[in-house]
Rosetta silent file (secondary structure, phi, psi, omega in degrees, C-alpha in Angstrom):
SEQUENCE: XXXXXXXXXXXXXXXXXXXXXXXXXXXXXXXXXXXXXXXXXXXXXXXXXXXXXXXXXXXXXXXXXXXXXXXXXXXXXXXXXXXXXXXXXXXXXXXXXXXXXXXXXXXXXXXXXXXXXXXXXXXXXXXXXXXXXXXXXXXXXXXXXXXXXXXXXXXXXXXXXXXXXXXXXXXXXXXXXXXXXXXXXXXXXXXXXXXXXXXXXXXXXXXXXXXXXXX
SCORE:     score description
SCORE:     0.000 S_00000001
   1 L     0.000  134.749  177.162  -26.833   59.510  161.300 S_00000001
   2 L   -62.262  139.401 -173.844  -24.243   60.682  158.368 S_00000001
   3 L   -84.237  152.739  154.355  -20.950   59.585  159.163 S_00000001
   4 L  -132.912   95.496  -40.206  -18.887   62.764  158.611 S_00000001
   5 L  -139.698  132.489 -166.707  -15.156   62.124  157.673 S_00000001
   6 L   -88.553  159.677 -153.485  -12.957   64.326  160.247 S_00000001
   7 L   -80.397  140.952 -171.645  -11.278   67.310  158.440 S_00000001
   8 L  -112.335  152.497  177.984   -7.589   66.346  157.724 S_00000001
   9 L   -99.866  165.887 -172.705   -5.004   69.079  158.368 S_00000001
  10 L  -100.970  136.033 -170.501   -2.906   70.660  156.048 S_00000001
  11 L  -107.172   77.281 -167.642    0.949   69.914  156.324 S_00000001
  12 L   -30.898  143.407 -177.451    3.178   72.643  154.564 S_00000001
  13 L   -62.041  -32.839 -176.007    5.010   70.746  151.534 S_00000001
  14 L  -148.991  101.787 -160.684    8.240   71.303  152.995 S_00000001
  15 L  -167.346  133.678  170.927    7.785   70.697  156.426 S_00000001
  16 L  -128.006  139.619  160.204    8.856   67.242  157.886 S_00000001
  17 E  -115.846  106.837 -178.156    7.524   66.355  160.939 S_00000001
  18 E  -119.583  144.922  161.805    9.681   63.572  162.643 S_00000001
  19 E   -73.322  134.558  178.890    8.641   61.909  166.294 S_00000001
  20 L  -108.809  176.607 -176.103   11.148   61.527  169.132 S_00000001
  21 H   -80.956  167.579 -158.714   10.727   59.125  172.259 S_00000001
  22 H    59.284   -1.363 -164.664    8.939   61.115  174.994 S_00000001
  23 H    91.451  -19.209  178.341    6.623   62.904  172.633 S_00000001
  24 L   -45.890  138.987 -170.317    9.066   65.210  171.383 S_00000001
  25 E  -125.281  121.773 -173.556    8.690   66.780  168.092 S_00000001
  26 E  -128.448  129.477  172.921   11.454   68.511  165.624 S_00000001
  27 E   -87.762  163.526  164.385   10.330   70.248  162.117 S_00000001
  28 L  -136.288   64.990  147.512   12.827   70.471  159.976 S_00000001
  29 L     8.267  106.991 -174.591   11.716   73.258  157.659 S_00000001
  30 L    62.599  -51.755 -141.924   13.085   72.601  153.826 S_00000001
  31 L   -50.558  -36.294 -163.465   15.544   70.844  155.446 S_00000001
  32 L  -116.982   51.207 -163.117   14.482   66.988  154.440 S_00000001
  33 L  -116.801  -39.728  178.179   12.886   68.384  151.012 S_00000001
  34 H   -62.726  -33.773 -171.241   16.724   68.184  150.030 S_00000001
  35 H  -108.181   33.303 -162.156   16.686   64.844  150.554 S_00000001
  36 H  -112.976   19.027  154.352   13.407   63.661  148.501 S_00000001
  37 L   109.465    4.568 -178.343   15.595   62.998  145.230 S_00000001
  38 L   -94.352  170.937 -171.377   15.893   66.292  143.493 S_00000001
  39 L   -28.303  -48.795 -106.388   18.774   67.234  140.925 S_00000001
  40 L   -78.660 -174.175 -178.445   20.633   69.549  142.605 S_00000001
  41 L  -118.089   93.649  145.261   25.062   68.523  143.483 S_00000001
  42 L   -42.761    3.926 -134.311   25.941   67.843  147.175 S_00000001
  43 L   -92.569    2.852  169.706   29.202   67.379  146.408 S_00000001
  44 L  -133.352   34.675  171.788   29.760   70.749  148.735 S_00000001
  45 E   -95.209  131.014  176.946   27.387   69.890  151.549 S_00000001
  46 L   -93.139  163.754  171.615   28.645   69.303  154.935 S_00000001
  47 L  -136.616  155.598  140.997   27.948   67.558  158.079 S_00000001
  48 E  -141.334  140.773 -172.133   29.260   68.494  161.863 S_00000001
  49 E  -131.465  114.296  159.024   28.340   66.127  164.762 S_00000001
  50 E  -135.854 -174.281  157.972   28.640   66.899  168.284 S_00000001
  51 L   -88.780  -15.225 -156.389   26.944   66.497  171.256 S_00000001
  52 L     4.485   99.684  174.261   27.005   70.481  172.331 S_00000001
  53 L  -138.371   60.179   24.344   26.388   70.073  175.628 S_00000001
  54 L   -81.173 -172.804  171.921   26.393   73.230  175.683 S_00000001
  55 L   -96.810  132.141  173.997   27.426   74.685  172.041 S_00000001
  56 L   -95.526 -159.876 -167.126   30.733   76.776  173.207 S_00000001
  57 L   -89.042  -36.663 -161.519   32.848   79.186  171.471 S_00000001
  58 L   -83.556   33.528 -177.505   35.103   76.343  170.108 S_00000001
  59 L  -155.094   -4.322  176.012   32.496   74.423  168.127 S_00000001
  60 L  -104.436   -0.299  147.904   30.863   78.032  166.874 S_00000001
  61 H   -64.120  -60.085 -165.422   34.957   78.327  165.141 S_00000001
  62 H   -93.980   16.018  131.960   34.492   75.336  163.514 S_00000001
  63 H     1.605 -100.242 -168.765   30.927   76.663  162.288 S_00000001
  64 H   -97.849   26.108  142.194   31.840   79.122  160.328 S_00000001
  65 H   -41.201  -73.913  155.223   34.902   77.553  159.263 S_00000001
  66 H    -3.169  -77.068  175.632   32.864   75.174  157.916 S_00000001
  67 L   -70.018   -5.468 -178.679   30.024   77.263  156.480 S_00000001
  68 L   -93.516  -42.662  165.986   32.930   79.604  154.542 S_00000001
  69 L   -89.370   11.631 -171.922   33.938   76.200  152.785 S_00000001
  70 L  -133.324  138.251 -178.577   30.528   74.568  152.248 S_00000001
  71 L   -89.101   16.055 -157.811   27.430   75.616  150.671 S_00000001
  72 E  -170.215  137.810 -178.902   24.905   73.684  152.873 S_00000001
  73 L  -145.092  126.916  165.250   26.231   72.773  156.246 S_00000001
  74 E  -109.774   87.096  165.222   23.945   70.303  158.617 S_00000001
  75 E   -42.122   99.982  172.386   24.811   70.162  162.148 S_00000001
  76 E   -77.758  124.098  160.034   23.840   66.645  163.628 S_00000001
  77 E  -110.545  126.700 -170.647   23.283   66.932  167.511 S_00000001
  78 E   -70.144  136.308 -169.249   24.462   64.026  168.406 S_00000001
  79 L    57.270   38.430  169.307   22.719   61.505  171.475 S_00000001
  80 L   -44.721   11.086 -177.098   19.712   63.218  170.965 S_00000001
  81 L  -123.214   -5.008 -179.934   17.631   61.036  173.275 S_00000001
  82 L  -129.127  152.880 -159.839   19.392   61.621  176.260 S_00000001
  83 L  -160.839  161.999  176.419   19.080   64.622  178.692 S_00000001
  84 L    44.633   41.906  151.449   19.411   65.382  182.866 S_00000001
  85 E  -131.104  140.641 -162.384   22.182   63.467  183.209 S_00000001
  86 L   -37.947  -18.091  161.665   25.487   64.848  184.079 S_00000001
  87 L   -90.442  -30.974  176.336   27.540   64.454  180.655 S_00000001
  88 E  -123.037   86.916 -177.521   23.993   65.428  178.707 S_00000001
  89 L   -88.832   17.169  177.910   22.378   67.859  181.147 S_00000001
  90 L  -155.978  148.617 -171.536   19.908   69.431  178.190 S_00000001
  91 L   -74.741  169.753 -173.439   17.175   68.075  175.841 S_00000001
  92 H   -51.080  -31.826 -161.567   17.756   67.758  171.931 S_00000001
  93 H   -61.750  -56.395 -177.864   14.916   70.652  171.966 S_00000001
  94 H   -55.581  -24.968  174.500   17.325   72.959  174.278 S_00000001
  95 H   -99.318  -28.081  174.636   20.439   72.199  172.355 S_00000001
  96 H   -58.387  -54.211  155.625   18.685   72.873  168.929 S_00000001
  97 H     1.146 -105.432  153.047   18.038   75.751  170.412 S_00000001
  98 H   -24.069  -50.437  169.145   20.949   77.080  171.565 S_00000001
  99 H   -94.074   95.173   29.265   22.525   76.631  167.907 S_00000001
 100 H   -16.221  -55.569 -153.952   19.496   77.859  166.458 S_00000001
 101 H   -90.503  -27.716  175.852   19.946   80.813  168.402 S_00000001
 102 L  -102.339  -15.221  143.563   23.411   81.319  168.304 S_00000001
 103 H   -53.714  -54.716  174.350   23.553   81.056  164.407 S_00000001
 104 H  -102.114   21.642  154.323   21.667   83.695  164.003 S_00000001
 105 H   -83.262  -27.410 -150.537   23.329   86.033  166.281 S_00000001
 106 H   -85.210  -16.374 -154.111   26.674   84.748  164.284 S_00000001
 107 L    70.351   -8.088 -173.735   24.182   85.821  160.773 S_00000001
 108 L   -76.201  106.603  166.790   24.952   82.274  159.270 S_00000001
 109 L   -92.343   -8.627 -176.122   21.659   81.167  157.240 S_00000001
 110 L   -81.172   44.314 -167.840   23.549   78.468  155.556 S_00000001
 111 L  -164.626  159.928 -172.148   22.581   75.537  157.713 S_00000001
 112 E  -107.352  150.665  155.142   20.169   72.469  159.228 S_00000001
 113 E  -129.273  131.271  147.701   19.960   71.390  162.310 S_00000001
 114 E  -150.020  157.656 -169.469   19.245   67.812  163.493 S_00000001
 115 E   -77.189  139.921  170.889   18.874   65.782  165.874 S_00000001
 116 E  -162.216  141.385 -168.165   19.837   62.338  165.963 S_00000001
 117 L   -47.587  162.597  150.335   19.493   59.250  168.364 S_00000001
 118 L   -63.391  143.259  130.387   22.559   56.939  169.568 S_00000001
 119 L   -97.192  -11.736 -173.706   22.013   53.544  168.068 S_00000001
 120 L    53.965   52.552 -174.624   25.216   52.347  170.002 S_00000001
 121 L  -159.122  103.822 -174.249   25.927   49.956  166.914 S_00000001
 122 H   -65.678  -29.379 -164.610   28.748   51.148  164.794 S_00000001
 123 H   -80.037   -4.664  176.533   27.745   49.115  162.174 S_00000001
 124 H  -130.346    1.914 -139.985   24.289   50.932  161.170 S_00000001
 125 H   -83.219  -65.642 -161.469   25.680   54.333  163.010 S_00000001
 126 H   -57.578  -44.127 -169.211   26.646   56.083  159.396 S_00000001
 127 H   -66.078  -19.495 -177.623   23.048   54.839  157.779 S_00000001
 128 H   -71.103  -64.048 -143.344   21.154   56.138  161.013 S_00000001
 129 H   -84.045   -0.852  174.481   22.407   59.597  160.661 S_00000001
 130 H   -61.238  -59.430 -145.714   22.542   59.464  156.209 S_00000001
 131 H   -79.159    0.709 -172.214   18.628   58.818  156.510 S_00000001
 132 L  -122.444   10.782  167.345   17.622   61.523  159.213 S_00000001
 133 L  -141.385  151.590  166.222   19.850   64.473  157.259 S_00000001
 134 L   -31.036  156.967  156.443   20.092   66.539  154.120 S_00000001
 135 L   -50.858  138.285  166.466   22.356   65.035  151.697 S_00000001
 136 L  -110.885  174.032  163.207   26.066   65.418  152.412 S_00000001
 137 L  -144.162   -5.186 -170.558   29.167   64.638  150.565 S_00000001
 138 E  -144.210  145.548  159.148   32.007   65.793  153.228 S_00000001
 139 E  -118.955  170.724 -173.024   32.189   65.478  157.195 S_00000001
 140 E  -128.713   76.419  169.517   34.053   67.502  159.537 S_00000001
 141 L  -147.864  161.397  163.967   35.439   65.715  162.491 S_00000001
 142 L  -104.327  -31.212 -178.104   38.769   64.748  164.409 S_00000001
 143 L   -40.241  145.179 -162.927   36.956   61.682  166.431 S_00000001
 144 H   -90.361  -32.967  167.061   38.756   58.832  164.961 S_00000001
 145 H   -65.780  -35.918  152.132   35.643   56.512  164.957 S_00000001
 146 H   -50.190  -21.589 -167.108   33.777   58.708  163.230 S_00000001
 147 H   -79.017  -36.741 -169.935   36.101   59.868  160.935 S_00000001
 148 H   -86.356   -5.626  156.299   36.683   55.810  159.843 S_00000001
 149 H   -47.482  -75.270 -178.749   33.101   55.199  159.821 S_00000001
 150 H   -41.116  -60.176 -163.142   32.310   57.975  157.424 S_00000001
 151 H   -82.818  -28.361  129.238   35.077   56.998  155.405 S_00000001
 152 H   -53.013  -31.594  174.007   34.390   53.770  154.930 S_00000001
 153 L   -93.688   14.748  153.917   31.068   54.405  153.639 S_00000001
 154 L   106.257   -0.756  165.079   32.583   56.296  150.824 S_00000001
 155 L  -100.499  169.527 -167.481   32.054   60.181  152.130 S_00000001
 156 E   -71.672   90.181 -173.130   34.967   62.662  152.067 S_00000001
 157 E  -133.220  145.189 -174.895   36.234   63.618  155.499 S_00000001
 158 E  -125.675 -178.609 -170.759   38.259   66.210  156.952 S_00000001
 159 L   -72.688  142.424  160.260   39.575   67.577  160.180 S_00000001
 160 L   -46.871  161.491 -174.204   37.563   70.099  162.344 S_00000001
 161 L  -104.308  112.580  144.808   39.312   73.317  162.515 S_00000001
 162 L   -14.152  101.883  176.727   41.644   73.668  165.786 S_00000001
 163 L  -160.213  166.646 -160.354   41.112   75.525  168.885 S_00000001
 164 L   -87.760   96.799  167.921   42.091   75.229  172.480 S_00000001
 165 L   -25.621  -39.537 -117.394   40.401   71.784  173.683 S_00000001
 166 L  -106.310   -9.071  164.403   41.622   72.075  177.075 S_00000001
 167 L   -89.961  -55.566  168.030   39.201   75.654  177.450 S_00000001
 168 L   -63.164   69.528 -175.331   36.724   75.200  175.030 S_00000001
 169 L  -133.289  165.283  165.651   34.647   71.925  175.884 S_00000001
 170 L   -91.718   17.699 -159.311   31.314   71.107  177.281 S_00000001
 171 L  -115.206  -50.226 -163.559   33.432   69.283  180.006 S_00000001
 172 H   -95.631  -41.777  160.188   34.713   72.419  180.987 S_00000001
 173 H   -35.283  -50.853 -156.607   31.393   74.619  180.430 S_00000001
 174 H   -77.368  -43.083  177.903   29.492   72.258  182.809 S_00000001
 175 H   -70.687   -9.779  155.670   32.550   72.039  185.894 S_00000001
 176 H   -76.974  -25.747 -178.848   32.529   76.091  185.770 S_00000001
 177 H   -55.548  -74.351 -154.042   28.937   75.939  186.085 S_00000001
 178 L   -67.015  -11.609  169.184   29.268   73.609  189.091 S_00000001
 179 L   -98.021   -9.653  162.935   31.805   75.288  190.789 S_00000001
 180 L    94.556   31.742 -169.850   30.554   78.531  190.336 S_00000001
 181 L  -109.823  151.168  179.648   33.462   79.867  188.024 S_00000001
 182 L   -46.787   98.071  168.849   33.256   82.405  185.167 S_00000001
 183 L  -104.748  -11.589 -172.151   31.312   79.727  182.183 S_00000001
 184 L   -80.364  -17.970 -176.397   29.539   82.537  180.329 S_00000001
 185 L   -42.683  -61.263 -164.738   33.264   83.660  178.735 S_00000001
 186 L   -54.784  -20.602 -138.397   33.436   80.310  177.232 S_00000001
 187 L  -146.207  172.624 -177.401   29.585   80.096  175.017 S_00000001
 188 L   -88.463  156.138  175.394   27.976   82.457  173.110 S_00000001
 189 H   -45.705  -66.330 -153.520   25.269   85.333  174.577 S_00000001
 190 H   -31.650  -38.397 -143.742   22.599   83.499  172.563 S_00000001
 191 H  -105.900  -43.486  165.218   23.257   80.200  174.386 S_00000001
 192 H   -47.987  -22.274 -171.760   24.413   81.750  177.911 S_00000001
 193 L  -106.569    3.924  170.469   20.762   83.656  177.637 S_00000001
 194 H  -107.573  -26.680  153.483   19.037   80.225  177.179 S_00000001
 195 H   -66.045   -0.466  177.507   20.626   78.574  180.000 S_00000001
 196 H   -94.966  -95.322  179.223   19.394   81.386  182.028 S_00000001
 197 H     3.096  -74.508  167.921   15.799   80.757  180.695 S_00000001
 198 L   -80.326   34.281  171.682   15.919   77.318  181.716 S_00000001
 199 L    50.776   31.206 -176.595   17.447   77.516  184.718 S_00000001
 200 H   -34.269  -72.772 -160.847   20.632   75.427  183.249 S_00000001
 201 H   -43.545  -60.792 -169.228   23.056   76.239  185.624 S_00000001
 202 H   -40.377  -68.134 -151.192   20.891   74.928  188.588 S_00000001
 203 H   -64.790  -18.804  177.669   20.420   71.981  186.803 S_00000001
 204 H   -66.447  -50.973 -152.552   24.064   70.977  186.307 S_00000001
 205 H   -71.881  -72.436  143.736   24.569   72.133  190.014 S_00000001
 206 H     4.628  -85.363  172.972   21.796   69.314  190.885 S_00000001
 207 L   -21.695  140.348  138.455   23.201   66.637  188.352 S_00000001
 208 L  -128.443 -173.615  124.038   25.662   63.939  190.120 S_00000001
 209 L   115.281  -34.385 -175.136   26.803   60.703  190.719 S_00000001
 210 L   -94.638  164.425  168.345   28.253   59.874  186.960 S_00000001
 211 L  -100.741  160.308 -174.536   31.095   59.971  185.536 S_00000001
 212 L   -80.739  143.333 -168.289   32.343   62.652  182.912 S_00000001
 213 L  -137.112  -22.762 -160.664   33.557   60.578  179.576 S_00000001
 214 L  -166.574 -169.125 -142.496   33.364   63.149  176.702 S_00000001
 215 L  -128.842    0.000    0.000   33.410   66.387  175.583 S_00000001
């Protein structure tokens, strides 16, 4: 019998396909095409890192802050391996999502999204997330370990733009959820019509037992 060599599929050139734990799968469209060595100057490419859990109003300010001073912007979402537990009640898929989705209600084409794992090891932290995004040259945060992390390894970083913490949080999304208090005010439609898809709210309302640490 002829052996006959199985049919290989075709892979768009720029199209990355990276694996997550659980089977999960995120393309990143163009996105890591930027980062295969060609000419072009980063020196006004951005990063913002959260966890957006959900993405709120106050992390879509410093957006298009962001995207008004940069010409490439990448959005890292941040612990991107963890999900259904009461400080990260939605998968990486579900948050890309959301900021997918609320980007392009906002019109802002100027931007990546990816996901990227915890390593819990400050000391490899900045090299995990260099190798799993377009090239940057500037970050955007107020966390102070991130900020001296970055800035030790030689990128540029400035402050997040300023808005009121003590409304805007995922801390504060997810305890209106569970109490049953006005939370759609706080998030964008796009991302208020995807926790209604997935039945978010229930699931927060479910969720116990831990405690809330971050934002």
């Amino acid at each position: 019998m002829t052996h006959r060599p199985q049919e290989s599929k075709f892979v768009p050139h720029r199209t990355f396909v990276r694996t997550f734990p659980a089977g999960l799968q995120f393309i990143y469209a163009e996105a890591h095409s930027l980062n295969m060595g060609n000419a072009r100057c980063y020196e006004n490419d951005s990063l913002i890192i959260g966890r957006f859990q959900p993405l709120h109003k106050g992390h879509m300010e410093v957006v298009r802050k962001v995207t008004r001073e940069s010409e490439r912007v990448t959005i890292g979402i941040g612990s991107a391996q963890y999900s259904h537990t009461k400080e990260n009640p939605f998968t990486a898929g579900e948050r890309y999502s959301m900021i997918a989705e609320a980007l392009k209600e906002e019109g802002i084409s100027n931007c990546y999204i990816v996901p990227v794992e915890d390593l819990n090891r400050y000391s490899i932290w900045v090299s995990q997330v260099v190798s799993m995004c377009p090239k940057f040259s500037r970050v955007y945060t107020n966390n102070p370990y991130t900020r001296r992390l970055f800035s030790e390894a030689g990128f540029e970083v400035r402050d997040s733009p300023l808005y009121n913490r003590s409304e805007f949080s995922g801390t504060e999304v997810r305890r209106r959820i569970k109490s049953g208090e006005n939370w759609r005010a706080l998030v964008p439609d796009a991302v208020a019509k995807i926790i209604d898809e997935i039945d978010g709210a229930e699931r927060i309302k479910q969720l116990g037992g831990e405690q809330e640490n971050g934002i």
